[in-house]
N, C-alpha and C positions, 0 to 999 in steps of 0.2 A: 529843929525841924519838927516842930509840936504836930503840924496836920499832916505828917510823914504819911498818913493812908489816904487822903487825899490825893497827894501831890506823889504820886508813884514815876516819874519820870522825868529827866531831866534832860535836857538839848545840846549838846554840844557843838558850838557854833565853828568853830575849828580854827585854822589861819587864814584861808581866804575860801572864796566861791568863784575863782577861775579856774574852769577845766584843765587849760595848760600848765598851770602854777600847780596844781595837785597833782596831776601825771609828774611832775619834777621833784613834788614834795614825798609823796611815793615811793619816786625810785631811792632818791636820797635815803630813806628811814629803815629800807629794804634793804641796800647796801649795808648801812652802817650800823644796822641790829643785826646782819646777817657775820660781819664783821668782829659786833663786839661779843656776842657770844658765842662765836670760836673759840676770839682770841683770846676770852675769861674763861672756857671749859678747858684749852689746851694749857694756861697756867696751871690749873686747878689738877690737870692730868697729872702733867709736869712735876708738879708736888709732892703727886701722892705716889710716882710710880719710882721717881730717881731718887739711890740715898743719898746724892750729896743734896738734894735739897730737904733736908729734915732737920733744918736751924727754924729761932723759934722768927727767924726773919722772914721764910720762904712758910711756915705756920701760917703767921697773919696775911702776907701778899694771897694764899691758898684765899683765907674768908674774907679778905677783902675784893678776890676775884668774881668770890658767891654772891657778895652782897652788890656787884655793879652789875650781874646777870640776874639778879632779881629784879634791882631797881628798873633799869630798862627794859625789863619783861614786862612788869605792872603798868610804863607808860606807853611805850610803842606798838606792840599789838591790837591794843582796842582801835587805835587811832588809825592806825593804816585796814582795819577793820570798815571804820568808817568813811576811811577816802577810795576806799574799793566796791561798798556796798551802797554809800550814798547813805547810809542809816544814821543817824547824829544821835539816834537817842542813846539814853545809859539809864537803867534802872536805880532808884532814889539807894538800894543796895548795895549795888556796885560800885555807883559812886562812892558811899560813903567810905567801904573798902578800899577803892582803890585811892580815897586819900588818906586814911589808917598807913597802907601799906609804904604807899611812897613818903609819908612822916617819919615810918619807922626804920626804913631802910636809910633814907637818907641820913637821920639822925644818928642812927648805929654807925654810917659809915664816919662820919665825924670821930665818935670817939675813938672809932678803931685807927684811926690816921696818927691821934693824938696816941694811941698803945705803941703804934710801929715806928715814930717817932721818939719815943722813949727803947725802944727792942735799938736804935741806933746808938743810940746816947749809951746806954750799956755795951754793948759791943764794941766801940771807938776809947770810951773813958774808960771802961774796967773790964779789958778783954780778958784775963786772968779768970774775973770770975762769973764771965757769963755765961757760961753755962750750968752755972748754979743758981743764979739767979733768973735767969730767963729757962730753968727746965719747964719741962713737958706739963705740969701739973699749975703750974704758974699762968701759960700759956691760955691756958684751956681757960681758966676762971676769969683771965683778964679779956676774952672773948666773950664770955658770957655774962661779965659784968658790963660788956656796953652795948649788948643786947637787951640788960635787964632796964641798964639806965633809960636806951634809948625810948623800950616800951612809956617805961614811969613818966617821961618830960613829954612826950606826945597826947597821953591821957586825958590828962584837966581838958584844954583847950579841946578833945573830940568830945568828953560827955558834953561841954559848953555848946558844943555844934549841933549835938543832935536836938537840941530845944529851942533853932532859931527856924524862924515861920518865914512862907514865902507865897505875897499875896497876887503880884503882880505878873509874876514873868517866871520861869523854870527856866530860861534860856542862858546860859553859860559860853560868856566871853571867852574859852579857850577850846584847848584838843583835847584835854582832862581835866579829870574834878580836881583843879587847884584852890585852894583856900581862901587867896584873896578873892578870885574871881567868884566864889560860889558866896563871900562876903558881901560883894558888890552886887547881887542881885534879890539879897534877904530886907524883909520888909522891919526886922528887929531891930533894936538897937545895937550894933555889934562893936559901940569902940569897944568894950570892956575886955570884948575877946581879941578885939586888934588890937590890942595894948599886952593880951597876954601872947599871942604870937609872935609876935613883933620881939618882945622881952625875951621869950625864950630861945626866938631866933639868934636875939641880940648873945644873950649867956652862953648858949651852946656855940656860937661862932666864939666870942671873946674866951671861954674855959679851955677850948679843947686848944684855940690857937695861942693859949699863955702859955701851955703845954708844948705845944710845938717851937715854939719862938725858945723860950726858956731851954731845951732839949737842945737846940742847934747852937744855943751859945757857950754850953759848955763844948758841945761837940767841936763847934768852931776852933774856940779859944783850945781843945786839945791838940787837934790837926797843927796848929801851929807852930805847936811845942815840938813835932815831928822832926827827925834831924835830918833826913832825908824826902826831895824833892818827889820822888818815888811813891815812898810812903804816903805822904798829902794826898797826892794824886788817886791813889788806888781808894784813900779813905774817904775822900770828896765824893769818888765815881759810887761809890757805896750807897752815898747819900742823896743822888742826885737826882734819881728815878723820882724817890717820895717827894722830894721838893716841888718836882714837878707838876708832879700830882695836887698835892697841897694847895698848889696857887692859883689851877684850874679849878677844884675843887669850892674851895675858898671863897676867890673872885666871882664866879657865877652865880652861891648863894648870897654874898652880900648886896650883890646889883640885886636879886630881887626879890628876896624877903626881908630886909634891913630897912624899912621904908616907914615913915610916918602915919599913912594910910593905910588899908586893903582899898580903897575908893579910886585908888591911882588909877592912869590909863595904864592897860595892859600890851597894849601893842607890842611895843617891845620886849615886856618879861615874856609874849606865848616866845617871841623866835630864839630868845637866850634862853628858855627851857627846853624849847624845842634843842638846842646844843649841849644841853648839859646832859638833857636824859637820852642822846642818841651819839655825838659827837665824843664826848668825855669817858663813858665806857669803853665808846672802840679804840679810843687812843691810849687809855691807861694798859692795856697789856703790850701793845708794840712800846712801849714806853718804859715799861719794867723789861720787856726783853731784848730790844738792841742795846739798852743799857747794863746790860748788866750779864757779864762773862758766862757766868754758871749756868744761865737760864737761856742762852743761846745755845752754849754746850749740852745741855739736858735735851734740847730739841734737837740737836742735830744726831743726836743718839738713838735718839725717838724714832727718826727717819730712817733711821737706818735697819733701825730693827722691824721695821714696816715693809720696808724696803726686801728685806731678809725673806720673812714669813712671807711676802706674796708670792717671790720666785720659789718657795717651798712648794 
């Protein structure tokens, strides 16, 4: 973005221009950010308020709750901003922030998947001594090492961004400053940098998921060793949240940064964005919490001491 003082504003074109479809897109986005950052602050309470959740498992679930209330902060607000105000613009600023932010968020949460993936793997195979290995000081570094990483892999590919020029058009094929889309309307030559997104798309999905894959198959092949039917079971249900997580997680980014071009039709990546950055938050914590015993039992404790103090 060389004539960045020029070119001070950018357009976002959104998902459609039918009143009715927007009053619907609206309500949906309203729901499901209203939803997910409950159901991510009430984990986050959850964590920090009950001792039985202070394993380094219900740790990470804790920043992995911050980092799905961030991410969907940075996308859904502006957006439903603009389908209430009719405003489409976004300053060359803000945009370029808010795709900083949603690089760095998204990326972070990758690795942290691939950390709490490994927090199982420890737990399952060497319960003896996970608590020495997964302590408190362990925890903390292996969060801020993919905070540090995420920064460092998102970097290159933004200085690359701010020095591509745009002669024709400011007008932007989505609901947010997305990368390809803001690729698809620069007048530069951009394979070099669609070859570097693309790649690191490619490495950070492939690294963190050799990590995960590798993780489940010791975890697997433990589970089986189990003598008791019982035991499997309780150890599977352990594991099943994050799986799930994983696959939504996963699947969403490889349909749509995994791609040959940024030149692609976007049609389809705004409305699987549109689910990833509104849908996938608000289901990742009902997801961690009907699954999973302690985190039901934390809440209903919750309630009750709520419950308590108001009849006080």
């Amino acid at each position: 973005m060389r004539n960045h003082t020029s070119l001070s504003i950018f357009i976002l074109l959104g998902l459609t221009d039918d009143p009715p479809m927007q009053v619907l897109i609206f309500t949906f986005l309203v729901v499901s950010y209203l939803l997910s950052v409950t159901g991510n602050l009430t984990i986050i309470i959850l964590t920090l308020i009950d001792s039985h959740l202070k394993t380094a498992m219900y740790f990470f679930l804790k920043h992995f709750s911050f980092l799905e209330t961030l991410f969907t902060t940075v996308c859904i607000p502006r957006f439903l901003y603009s389908l209430s105000t009719g405003d489409k613009t976004i300053s060359y600023n803000a945009c370029v922030s808010q795709l900083f932010f949603i690089f760095l968020f998204g990326g972070t949460e990758f690795f942290l998947l691939a950390i709490m993936s490994y927090d199982r793997y420890v737990a399952i195979c060497k319960p003896l001594h996970y608590s020495t290995i997964m302590n408190s000081r362990v925890c903390v570094w292996l969060v801020v090492c993919c905070w540090i990483v995420g920064w460092l892999v998102i970097f290159p590919p933004l200085c690359l961004g701010l020095n591509l020029e745009f002669c024709d058009s400011n007008a932007i094929d989505h609901f947010l400053c997305d990368a390809s889309a803001i690729l698809k309307i620069s007048c530069s030559d951009t394979w070099f940098i669609e070859q570097m997104v693309v790649t690191l798309a490619v490495l950070i999905n492939i690294v963190t998921f050799l990590c995960v894959v590798m993780s489940y198959i010791y975890i697997i092949n433990a589970i089986l060793k189990f003598p008791s039917s019982q035991q499997k079971m309780k150890a599977f249900s352990t594991c099943s949240s994050h799986l799930i997580v994983v696959s939504i997680t996963y699947g969403s980014c490889i349909f749509i940064y995994v791609k040959p071009s940024a030149k692609d039709e976007m049609a389809i990546n705004k409305y699987v964005l549109v689910l990833t950055t509104s849908v996938a938050p608000m289901l990742n914590p009902f997801i961690y919490s009907l699954r999973n015993k302690q985190v039901k039992e934390a809440f209903t404790d919750l309630i009750k001491r709520i419950s308590l103090i108001s009849r006080k």
